[in-house]
DODRENDREN-772452 format. One record per residue (C-alpha): residue in three letters; x, y, z. Coordinates in nm, 4 decimals. Layout:
BEGIN
<pt><res>ALA</res><X>X</X><Y>Y</Y><Z>Z</Z></pt>
...
! end
This chain:
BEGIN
<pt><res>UNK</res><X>0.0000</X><Y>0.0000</Y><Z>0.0000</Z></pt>
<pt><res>UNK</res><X>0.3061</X><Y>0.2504</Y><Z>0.0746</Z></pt>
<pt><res>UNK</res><X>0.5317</X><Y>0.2475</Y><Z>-0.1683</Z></pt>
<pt><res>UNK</res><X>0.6962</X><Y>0.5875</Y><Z>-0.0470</Z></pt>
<pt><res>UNK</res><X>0.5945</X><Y>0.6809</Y><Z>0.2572</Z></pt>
<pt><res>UNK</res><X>0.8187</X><Y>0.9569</Y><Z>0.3103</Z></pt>
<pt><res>UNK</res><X>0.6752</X><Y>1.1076</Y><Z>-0.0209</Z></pt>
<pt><res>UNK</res><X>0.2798</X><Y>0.9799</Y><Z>0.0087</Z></pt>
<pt><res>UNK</res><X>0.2702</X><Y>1.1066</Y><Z>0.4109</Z></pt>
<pt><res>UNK</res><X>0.4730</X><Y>1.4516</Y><Z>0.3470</Z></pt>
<pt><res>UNK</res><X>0.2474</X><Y>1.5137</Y><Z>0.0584</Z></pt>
<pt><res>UNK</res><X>-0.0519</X><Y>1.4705</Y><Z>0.2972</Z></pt>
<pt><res>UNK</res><X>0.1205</X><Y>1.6667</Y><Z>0.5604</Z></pt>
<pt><res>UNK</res><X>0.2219</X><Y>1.9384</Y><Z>0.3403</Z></pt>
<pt><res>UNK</res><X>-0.1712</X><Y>2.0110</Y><Z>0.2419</Z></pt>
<pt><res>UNK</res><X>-0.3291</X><Y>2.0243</Y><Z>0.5450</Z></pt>
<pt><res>UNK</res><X>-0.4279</X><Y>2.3308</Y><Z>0.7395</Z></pt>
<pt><res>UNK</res><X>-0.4923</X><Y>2.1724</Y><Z>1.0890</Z></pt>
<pt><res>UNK</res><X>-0.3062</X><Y>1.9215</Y><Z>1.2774</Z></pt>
<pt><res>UNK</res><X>-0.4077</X><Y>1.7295</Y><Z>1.5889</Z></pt>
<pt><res>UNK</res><X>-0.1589</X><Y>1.6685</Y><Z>1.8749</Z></pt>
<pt><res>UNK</res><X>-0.1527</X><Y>1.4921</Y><Z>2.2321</Z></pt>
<pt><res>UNK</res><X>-0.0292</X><Y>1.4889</Y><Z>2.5337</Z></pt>
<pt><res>UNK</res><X>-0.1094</X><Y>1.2215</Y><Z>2.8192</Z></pt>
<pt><res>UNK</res><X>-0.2390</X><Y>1.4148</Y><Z>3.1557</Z></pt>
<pt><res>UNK</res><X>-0.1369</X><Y>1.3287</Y><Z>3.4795</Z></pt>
<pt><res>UNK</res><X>-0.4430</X><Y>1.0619</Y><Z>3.5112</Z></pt>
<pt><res>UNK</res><X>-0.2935</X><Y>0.8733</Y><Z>3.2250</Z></pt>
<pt><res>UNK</res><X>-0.5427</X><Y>1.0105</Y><Z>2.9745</Z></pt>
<pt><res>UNK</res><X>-0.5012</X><Y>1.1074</Y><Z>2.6348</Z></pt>
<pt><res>UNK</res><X>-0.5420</X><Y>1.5056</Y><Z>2.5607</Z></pt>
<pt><res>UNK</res><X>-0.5931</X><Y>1.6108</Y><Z>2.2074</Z></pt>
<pt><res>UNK</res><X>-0.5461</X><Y>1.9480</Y><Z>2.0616</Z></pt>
<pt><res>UNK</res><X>-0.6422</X><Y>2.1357</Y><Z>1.6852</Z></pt>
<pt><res>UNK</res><X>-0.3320</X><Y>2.3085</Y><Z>1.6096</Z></pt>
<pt><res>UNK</res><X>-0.1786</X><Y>2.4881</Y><Z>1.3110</Z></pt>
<pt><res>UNK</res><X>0.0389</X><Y>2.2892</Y><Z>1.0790</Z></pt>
<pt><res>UNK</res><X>0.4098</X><Y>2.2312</Y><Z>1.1908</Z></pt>
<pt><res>UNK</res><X>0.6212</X><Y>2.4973</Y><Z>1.1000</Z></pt>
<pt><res>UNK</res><X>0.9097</X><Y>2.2572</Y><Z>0.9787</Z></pt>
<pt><res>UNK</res><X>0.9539</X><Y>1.9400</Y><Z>0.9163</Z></pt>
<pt><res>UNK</res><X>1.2392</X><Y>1.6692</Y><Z>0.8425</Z></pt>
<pt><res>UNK</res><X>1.1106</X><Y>1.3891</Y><Z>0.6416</Z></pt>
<pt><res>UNK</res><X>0.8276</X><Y>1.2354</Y><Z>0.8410</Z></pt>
<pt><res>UNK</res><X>1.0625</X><Y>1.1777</Y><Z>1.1478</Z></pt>
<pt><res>UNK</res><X>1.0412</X><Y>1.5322</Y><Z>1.3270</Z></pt>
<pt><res>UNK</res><X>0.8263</X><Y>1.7949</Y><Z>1.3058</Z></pt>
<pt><res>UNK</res><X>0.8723</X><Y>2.1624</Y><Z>1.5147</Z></pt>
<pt><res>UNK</res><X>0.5599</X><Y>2.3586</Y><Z>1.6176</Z></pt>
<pt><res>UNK</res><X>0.5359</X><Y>2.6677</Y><Z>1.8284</Z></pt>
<pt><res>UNK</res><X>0.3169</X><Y>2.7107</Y><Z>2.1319</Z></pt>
<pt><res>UNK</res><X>0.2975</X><Y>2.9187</Y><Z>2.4844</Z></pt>
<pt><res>UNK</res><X>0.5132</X><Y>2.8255</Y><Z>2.7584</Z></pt>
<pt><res>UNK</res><X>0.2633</X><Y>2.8441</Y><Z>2.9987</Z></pt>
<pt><res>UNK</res><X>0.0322</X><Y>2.5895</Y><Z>2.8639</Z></pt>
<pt><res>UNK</res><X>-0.1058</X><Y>2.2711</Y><Z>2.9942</Z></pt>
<pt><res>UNK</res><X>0.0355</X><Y>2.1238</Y><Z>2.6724</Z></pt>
<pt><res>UNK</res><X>0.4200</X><Y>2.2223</Y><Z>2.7815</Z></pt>
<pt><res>UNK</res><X>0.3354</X><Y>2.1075</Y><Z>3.1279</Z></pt>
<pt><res>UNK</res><X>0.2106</X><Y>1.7796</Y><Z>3.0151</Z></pt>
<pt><res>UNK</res><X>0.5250</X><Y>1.7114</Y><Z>2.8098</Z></pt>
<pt><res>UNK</res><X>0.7240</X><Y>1.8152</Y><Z>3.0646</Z></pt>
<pt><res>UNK</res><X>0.5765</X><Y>1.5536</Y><Z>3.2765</Z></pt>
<pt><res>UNK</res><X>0.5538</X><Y>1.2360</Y><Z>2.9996</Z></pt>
<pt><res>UNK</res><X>0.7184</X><Y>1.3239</Y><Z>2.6644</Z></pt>
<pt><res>UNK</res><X>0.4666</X><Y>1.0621</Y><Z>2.4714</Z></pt>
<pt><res>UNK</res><X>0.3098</X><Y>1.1947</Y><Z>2.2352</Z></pt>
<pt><res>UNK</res><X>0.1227</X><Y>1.1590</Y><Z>1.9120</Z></pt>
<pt><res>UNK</res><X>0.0426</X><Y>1.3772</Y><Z>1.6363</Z></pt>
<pt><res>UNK</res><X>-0.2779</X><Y>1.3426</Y><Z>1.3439</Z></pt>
<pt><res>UNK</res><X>-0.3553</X><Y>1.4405</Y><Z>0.9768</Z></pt>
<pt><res>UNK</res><X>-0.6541</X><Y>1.3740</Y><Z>0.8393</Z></pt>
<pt><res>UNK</res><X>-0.7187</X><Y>1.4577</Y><Z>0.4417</Z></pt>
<pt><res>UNK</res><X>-1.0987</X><Y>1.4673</Y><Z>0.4545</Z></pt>
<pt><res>UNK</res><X>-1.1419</X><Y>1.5238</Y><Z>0.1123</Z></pt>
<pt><res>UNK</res><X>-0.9887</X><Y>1.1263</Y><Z>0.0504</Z></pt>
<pt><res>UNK</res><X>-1.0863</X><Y>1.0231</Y><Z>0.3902</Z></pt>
<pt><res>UNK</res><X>-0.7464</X><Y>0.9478</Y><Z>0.4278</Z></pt>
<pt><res>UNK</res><X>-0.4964</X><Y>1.0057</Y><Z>0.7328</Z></pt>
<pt><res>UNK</res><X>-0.1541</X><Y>0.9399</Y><Z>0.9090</Z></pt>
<pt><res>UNK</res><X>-0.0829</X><Y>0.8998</Y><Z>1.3085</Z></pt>
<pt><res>UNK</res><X>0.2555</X><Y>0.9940</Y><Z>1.4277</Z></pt>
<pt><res>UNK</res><X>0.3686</X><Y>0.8293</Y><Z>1.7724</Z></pt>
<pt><res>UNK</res><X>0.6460</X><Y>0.9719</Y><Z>1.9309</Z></pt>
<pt><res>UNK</res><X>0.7845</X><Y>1.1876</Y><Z>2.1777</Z></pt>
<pt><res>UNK</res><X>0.7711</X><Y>1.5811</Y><Z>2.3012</Z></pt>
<pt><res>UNK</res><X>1.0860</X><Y>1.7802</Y><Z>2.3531</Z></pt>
<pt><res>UNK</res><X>1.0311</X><Y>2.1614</Y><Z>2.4678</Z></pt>
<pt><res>UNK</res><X>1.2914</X><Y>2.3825</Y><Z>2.3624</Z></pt>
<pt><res>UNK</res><X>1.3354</X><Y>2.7532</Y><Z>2.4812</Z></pt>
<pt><res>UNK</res><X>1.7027</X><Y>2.7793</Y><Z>2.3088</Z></pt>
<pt><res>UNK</res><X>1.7041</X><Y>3.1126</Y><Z>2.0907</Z></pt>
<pt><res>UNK</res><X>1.8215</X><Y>2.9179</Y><Z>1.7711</Z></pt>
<pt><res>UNK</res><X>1.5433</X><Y>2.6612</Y><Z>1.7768</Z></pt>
<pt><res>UNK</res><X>1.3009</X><Y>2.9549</Y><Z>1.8305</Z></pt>
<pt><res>UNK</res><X>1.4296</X><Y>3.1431</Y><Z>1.6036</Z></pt>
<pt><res>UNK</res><X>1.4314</X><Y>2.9045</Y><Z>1.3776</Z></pt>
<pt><res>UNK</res><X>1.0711</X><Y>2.8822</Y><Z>1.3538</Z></pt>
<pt><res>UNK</res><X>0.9578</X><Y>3.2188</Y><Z>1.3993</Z></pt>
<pt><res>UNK</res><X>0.7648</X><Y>3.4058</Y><Z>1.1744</Z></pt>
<pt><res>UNK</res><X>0.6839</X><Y>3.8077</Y><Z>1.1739</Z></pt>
<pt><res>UNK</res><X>0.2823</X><Y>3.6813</Y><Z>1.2113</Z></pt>
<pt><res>UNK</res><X>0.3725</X><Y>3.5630</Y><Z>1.5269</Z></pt>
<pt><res>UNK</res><X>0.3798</X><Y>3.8428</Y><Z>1.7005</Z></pt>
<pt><res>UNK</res><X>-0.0016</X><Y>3.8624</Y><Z>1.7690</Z></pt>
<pt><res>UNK</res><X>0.0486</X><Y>3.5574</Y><Z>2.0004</Z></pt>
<pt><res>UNK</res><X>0.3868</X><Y>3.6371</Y><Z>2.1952</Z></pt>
<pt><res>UNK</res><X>0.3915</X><Y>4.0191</Y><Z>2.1808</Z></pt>
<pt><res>UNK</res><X>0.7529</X><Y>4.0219</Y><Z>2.3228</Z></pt>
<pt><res>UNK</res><X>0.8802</X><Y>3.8644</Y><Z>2.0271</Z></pt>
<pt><res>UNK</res><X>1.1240</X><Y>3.5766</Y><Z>1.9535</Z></pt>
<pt><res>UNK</res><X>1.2360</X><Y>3.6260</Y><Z>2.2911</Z></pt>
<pt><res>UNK</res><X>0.9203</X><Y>3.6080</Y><Z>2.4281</Z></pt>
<pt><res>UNK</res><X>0.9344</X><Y>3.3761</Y><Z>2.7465</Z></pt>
<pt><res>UNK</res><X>0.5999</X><Y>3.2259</Y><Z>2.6255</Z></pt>
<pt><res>UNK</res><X>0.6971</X><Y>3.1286</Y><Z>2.3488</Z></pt>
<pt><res>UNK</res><X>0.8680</X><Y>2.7742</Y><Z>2.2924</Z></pt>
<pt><res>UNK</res><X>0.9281</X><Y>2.5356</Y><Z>2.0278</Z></pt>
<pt><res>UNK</res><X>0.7633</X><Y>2.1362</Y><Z>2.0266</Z></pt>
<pt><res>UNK</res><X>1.0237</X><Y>1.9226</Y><Z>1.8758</Z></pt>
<pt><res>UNK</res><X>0.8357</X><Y>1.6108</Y><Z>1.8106</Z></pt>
<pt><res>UNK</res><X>1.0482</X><Y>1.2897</Y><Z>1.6983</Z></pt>
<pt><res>UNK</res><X>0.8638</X><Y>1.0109</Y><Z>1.5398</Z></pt>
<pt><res>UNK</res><X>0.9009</X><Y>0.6553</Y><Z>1.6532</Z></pt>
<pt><res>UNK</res><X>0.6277</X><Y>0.4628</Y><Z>1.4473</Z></pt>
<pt><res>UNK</res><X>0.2941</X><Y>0.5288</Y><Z>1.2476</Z></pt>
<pt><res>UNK</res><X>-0.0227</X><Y>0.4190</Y><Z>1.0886</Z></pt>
<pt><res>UNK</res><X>-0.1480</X><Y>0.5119</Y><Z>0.7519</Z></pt>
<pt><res>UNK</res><X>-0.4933</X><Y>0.4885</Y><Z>0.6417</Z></pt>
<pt><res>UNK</res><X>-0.6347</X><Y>0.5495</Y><Z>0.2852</Z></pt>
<pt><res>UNK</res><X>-0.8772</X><Y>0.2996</Y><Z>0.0863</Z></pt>
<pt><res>UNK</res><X>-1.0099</X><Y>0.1331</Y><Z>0.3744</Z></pt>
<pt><res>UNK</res><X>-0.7330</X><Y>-0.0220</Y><Z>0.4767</Z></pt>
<pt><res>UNK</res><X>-0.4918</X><Y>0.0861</Y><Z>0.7856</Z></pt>
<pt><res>UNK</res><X>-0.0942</X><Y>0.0421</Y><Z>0.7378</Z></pt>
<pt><res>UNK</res><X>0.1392</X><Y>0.0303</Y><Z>1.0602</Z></pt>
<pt><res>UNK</res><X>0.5009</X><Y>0.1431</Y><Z>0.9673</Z></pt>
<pt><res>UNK</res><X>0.8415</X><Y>0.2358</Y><Z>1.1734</Z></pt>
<pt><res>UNK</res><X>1.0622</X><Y>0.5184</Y><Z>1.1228</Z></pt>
<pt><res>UNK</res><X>1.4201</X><Y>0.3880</Y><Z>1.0955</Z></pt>
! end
């Protein structure tokens, strides 16, 4: 079913507009999230997205690093689940390295904003669906 999965997910990836990621609370529960698309990405291994500090997401990663991440194509009914883990990085390259002008309407300090972090999140495995049928894959 995948040929090329770097090429088939990344292609998906690339067109979506929303992205789904959790965190697990401190119960053990899963907590799921609409976010915007990553802001980088290196194959389909790790992806960087940009959120507030101060948010239960930062404080859940902090806690349990586990992690998954979604993206659904609902025009195919298609979609890819990324399992993985959560790094949070407040290091001026990796949030500079992701910043855009835009974002100054959520961290009005700026790049240097202490709200203002980076999600570095490293893929482990995944599971591709399309055509009715479900895939499970590793990322070597």
């Amino acid at each position: 079913m995948l040929r090329d999965a770097e090429k088939t997910i990344g292609n998906l990836i690339d067109k979506q507009s929303v992205s789904f990621i959790s965190s697990v609370d401190e119960d053990g529960f899963p907590n799921t999230k609409a976010m915007l698309p990553p802001r980088k990405r290196e194959g389909i291994q790790t992806f960087y997205f940009t959120t507030n500090t101060s948010s239960m997401r930062v404080s859940q990663y902090r806690s349990n690093p586990k992690a998954c991440i979604y993206f659904c194509d609902k025009r195919f009914f298609r979609g890819v689940m990324l399992k993985g883990t959560v790094e949070v990085l407040e290091d001026s390259i990796s949030k500079e390295m992701i910043w855009q002008e835009s974002d100054i309407q959520y961290y009005a300090k700026g790049v240097t904003d202490p709200d203002y972090c980076v999600l570095k999140f490293t893929v482990t495995t995944g599971r591709y669906y399309a055509n009715f049928k479900s895939e499970s894959f590793s990322i070597t």
